[in-house]
Steps between C-alpha positions, in 0.01 A plus 500: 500500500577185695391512899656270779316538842685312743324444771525313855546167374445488125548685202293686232587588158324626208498714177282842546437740219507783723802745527801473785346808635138415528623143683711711693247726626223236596772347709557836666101586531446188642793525774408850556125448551581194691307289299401134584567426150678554205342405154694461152394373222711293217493616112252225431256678740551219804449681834736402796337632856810510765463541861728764578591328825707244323652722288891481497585758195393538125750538232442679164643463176809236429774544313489357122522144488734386275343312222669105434552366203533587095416867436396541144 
């Protein structure tokens, strides 16, 4: 599942092997709970530690990227 945290001045993105739903609820713990951080981590088990201050907004899933070239 590909993950873009935007944040104040920069940009995240990364592949996670968990589910839209279990990204979506550890965004909504952590806002809930009012958290001073938010942790994900990609599907090659790199951890990203976010201050929750500078987050912006988190967007889950894209839509299918086209593939280019020769389809055999």
């Amino acid at each position: 599942m590909e993950v873009r945290v935007n944040l104040q001045h920069s940009q995240l993105s990364f592949e996670s092997a968990k589910s839209a739903e279990e990204l979506k609820q550890l965004v909504i713990e952590a806002i809930e709970n009012d958290s001073k951080t938010l942790i994900f981590e990609d599907k090659d088990g790199q951890t990203f530690i976010i201050d929750r201050s500078n987050l912006a907004s988190v967007t889950i899933g894209a839509e299918k990227q086209r593939k280019v070239g020769f389809i055999n």
